[in-house]
Steps between C-alpha positions, in 0.01 A plus 500: 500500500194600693287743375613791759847439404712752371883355452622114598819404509623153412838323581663781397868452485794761440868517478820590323835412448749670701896436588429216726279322308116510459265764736189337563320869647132340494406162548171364429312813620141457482207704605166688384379843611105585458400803275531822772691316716863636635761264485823492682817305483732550832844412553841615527719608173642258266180238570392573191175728546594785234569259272162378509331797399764548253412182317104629573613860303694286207841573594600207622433123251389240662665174533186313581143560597252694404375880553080560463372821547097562428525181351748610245842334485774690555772284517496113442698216374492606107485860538503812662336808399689813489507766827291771315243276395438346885242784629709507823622792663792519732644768790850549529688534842625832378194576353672624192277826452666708195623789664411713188134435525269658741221300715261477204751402215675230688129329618404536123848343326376207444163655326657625166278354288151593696340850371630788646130535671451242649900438580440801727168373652680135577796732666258680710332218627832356610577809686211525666532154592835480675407874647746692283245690280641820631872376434453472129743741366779432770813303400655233676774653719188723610339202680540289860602131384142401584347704250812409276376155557128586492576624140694190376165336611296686288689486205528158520106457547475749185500208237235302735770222500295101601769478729752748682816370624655691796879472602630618859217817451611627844885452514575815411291665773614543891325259733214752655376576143503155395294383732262793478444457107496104460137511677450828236629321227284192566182683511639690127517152415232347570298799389600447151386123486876443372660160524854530702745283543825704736799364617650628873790347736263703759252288627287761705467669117415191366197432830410894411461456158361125372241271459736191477882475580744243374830471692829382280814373604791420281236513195260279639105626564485346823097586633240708284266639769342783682718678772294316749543190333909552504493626850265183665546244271857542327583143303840517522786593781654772285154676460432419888848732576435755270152588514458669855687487808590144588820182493422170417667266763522124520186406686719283728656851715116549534407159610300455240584204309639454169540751249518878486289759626435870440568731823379851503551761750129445662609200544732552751543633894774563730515222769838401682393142536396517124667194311602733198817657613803798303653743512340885408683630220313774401243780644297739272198716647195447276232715646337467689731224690857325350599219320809284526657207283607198739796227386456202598734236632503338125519781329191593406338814552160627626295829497328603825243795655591637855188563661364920420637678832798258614851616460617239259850301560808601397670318226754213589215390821423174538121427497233243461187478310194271485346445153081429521337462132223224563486465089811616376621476098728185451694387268620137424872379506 
């Protein structure tokens, strides 16, 4: 592990028996994440995200690899060390605050042991941190669910954790105010020097929030990379169609060649001679112009941009297209 690295991952592998047999939930998962870094894994539920930070937190055993953190083991092939002994903090979807505790005595929970001075100077700091300083004596049915959340934070930074694992932070938030506080709670973050590692099915949290992304599918870490990375360069076809707007399409319906080849909207223009041709089976207005999924004659199924200020077809139309990408992303076989 380099010097700058805060937690690595290796080959970790996770299951467990079930009616039909063996799970296998994570398989062969490997990846490292530098010290103040934010980490994400992104994918859709059941590919086996949560239960990496799980095994991370010690509540899930390992079936193989190993879990470094700071270069400490965590978890390896002889042993594990116990969750309360792994200096990593985690934040709940829920946030579980305790209801009966104000502001101030749920930050400070996990601080029983630190003098009652200096207890209440760690709080303060805290507050004053995530901008709730004036909250401190408020309970938790008193709060928005972004200062709910903004206090799980803090609590969760109280024990100055080496790592802080973060589960679906924004699902229980409407869409407006999670978009407004992932940039906020980035910058909380980051402020804090804390190393994160999150886990989203929400990929513009995932581009708001982290230094490095890692896409699963079916419990498989498919590319490790910055959001640019994912979006330019994807390795794979599955993280070609899921980052971003795009289909991947036999490069043959293209004319070109063997292969397949990712299509994204830019890529594409209304033209009745164009040789891509379907049928418009959908219409939504985007702001400021409209979008519209196109099936073609095979089956498969394209995402397209009407040009800002034309009335867009109506669904069931037939229409053409012309794709232009002089250096498009391919993919063999």
């Amino acid at each position: 592990m380099g010097a700058d690295m805060q937690l690595r991952l290796e080959g970790l592998r996770i299951g467990y028996p079930g009616a039909d047999g063996f799970k296998q939930v994570v398989d062969g998962l490997s990846l490292e994440l530098a010290r103040g870094q934010i980490g994400c894994l992104l994918g859709a539920s059941g590919c086996g995200k949560t239960t990496v930070l799980r095994s991370i937190a010690g509540f899930e055993p390992l079936q193989q690899g190993r879990i470094v953190l700071g270069g400490r083991e965590l978890a390896g092939p002889a042993s594990a060390l116990p969750a309360e002994k792994r200096r990593v903090g985690m934040m709940f979807q829920d946030y579980a605050l305790f209801p009966h505790l104000d502001v101030a005595a749920n930050v400070g929970f996990g601080l029983r042991t630190m003098a009652a001075g200096k207890r209440r100077e760690r709080v303060g700091s805290l507050l004053r941190q995530v901008g709730l300083e004036a909250m401190h004596g408020r309970f938790p049915h008193e709060l928005s669910g972004g200062q709910q959340q903004r206090v799980a934070l803090a609590r969760a930074l109280a024990p100055a954790p080496e790592l802080l694992l973060l589960d679906e932070p924004f699902s229980n938030l409407d869409v407006d105010t999670r978009q407004r506080l992932a940039g906020e709670l980035r910058l909380l973050l980051k402020a804090s020097g804390t190393t994160v590692l999150m886990v989203t099915h929400d990929q513009a949290e995932a581009f708001a929030m982290a230094d490095r992304i890692g896409v699963m599918h079916e419990g498989r870490l498919l590319q490790w990379d910055s959001a640019v990375g994912l979006y330019q360069a994807p390795l794979d076809p599955f993280v070609a169609g899921f980052i971003g707007r795009g289909s991947v399409l036999p490069g043959e319906l293209l004319g070109a060649g063997n292969g397949h080849v990712l299509v994204r909207p830019q890529d594409l223009s209304l033209d009745p001679a164009g040789p891509l041709r379907g049928v418009l089976e959908s219409v939504a207005f985007r702001g400021p112009g409209s979008s519209g999924w196109l099936r073609l004659p095979g089956g498969q199924r394209l995402e397209l941009d009407f040009p800002v200020g034309q009335a867009p077809l109506q669904p069931g139309a037939e229409i053409g297209l012309r794709w232009h990408n002089p250096a498009p992303v391919r993919f063999p076989g």
